[in-house]
C-alpha positions in Angstrom: 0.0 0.0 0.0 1.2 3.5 -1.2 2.0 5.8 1.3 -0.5 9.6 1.3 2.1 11.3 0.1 3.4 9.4 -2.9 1.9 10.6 -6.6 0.1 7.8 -8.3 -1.7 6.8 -10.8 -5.5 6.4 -9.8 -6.6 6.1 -6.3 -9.3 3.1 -6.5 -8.3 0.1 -7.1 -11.3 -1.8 -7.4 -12.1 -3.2 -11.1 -15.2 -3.7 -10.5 -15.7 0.3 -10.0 -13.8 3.2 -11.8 -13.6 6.8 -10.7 -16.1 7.9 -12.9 -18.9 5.3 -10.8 -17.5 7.0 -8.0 -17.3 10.5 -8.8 -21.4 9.9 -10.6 -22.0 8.8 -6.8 -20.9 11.3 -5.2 -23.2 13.5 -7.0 -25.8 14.1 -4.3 -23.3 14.9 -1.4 -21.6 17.3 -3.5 -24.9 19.4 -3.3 -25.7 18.6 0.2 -22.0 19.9 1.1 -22.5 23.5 -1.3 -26.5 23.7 0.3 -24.5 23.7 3.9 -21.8 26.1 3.0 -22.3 29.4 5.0 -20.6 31.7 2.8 -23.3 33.0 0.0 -21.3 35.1 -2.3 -18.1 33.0 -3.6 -18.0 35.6 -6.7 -14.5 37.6 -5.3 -12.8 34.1 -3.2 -10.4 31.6 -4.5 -11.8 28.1 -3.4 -9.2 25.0 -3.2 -10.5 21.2 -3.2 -8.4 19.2 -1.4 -8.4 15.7 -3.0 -10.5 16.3 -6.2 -10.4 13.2 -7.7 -11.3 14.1 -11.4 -12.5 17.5 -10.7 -16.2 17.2 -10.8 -17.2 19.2 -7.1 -15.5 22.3 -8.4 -17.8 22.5 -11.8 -20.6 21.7 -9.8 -19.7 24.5 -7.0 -18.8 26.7 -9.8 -22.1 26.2 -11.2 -24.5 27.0 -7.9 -21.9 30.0 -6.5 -19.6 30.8 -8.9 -16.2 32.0 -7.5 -12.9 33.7 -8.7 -10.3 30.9 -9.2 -10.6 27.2 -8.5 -7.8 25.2 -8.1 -8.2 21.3 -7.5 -5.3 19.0 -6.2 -5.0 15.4 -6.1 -2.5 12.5 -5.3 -4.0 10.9 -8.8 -2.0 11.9 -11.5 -4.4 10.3 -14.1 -7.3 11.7 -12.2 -6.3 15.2 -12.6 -5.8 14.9 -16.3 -8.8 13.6 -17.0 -10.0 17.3 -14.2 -7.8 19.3 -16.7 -9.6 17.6 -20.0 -13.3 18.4 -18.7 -12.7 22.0 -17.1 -13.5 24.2 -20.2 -13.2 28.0 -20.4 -13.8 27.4 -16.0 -11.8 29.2 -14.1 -10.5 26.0 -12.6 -6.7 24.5 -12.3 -6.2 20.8 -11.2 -2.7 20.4 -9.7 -1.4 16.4 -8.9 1.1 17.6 -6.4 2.2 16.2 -2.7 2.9 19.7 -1.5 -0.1 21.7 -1.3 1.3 24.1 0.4 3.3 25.6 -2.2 0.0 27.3 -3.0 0.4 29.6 0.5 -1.8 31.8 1.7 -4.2 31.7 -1.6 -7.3 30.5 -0.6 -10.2 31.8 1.0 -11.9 28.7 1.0 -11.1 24.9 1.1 -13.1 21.9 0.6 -12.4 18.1 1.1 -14.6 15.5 0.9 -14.3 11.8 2.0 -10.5 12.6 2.6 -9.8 13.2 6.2 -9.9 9.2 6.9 -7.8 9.0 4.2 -4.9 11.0 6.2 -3.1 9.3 8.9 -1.0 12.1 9.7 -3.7 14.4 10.5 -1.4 17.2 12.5 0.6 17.7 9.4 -3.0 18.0 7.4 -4.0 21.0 10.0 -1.0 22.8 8.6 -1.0 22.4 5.7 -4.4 23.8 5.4 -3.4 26.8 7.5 -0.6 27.5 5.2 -3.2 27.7 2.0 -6.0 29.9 3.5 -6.1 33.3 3.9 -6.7 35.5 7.0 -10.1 34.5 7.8 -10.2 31.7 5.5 -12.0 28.6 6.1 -11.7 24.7 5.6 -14.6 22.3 5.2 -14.3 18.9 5.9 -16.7 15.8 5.4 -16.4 12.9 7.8 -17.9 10.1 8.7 -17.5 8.7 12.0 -17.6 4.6 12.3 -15.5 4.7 15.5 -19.0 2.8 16.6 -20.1 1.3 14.1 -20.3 -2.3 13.8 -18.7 -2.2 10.1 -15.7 -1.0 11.0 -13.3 -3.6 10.9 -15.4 -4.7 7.2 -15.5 -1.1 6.0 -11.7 -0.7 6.9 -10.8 -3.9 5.0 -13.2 -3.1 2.3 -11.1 0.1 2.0 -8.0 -1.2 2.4 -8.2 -3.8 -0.2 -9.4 -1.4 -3.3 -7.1 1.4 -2.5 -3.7 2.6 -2.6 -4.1 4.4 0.7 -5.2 3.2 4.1 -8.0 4.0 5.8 -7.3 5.9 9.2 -10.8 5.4 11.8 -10.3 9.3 13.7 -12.4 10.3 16.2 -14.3 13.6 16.1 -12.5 14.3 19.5 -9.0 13.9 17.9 -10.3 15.7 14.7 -11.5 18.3 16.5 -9.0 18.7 19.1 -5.8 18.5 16.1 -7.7 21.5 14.2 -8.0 23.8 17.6 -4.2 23.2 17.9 -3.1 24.5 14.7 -5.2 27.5 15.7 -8.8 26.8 13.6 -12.0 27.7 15.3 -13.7 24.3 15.0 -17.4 23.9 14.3 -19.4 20.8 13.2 -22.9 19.9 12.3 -24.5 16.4 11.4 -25.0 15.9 7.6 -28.7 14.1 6.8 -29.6 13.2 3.7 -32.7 14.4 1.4 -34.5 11.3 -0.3 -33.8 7.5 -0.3 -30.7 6.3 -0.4 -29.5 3.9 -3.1 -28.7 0.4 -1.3 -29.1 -2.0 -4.6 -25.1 -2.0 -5.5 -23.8 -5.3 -4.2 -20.9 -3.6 -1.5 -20.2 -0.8 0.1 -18.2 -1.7 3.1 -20.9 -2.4 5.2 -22.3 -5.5 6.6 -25.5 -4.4 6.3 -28.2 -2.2 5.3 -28.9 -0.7 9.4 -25.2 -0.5 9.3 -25.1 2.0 6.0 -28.3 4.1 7.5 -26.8 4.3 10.6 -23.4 5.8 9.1 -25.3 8.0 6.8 -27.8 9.6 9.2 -26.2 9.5 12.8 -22.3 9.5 11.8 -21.6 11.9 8.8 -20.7 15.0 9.9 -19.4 18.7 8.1 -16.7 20.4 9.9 -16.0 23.8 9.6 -12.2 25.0 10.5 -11.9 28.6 10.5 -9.1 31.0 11.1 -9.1 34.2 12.4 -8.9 37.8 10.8 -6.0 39.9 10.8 
């Protein structure tokens, strides 16, 4: 297994499922993450996603609140080519790079989604994203927290065995508590669905279906990391 902070080639491994199922799944939470965004008016801010996979949030961000400049980095190096080959006359750069923070203090906003888990070094993480972000600025973050569920242990092997990198089972204490060290204001609010949820594909890292609801409506969570004005 590659480490985090190694470039590679595509991040799921699974042949059974490309990144374009994936990113065609992740659809719906990229419009319940921009409905739960504070900030309104994106039109004058530079946003950053943090782990964009093939570049689809930022289009579809760009789309409800447009914004300045969009930049979109990834550890995928096919991933963002395929970002780059779909952006259009967008305002949008996609970036495979390990050191996000060459891009310092540029950002008023940055967005990660289903990446935090993903990170095992999580202190490093916290700075890195304070490097990127403005005075001010502020960091969402997506996570899910199966500390208890009873999938764990599957979901963690499930994950484990389709991907180049691990998956890391944080608690929302340690999340939390990592942020408020590096000097973020931390905020957090439970993420619940609209509408049914699709449980026909055949895994998902769960055991079972209560398993899967209880992850999606009691465990999923947005964080918001914020800094302070200077």
């Amino acid at each position: 297994m590659m480490q985090a902070d190694k470039l590679y080639d595509v991040w799921w491994q699974n042949r059974a499922e490309g990144e374009q199922q994936m990113e065609e799944r992740h659809q719906r939470g990229w419009q319940e993450v921009i409905q739960l965004i504070q900030e309104q008016d994106l039109s004058h801010m530079a946003v950053l996603d943090f782990g964009c996979n093939q570049g689809g949030f930022l289009r579809h961000l760009h789309q409800a609140k447009p914004f300045k400049e969009g930049v979109g980095i990834d550890l995928a190096q096919a991933s963002i080519q395929v970002a780059n080959a779909r952006k259009g006359d967008l305002p949008l750069t996609y970036v495979a790079t390990t050191t996000p923070e060459q891009f310092a203090n540029r950002f008023d906003l940055v967005i990660s989604q289903a990446v935090i888990y993903l990170i095992k070094d999580l202190k490093t993480h916290a700075w890195k994203v304070k490097q990127l972000l403005k005075p001010g600025g502020v960091y969402y973050a997506t996570y899910t927290d199966l500390s208890t569920n009873p999938s764990l242990e599957h979901f963690t092997k499930w994950i484990n065995d389709n991907s180049l990198v691990e998956s890391n089972a944080h608690t929302l204490d340690f999340i939390a508590g990592t942020f408020a060290a590096e000097g973020f204001h931390v905020e957090i609010q439970r993420r619940r669905p609209q509408g049914f949820i699709d449980i026909s594909r055949d895994e998902d890292g769960f055991l079972c279906i209560a398993d899967r609801m209880q992850a999606t409506y009691e465990q999923a969570y947005l964080f918001r990391f914020s800094l302070a004005e200077k």
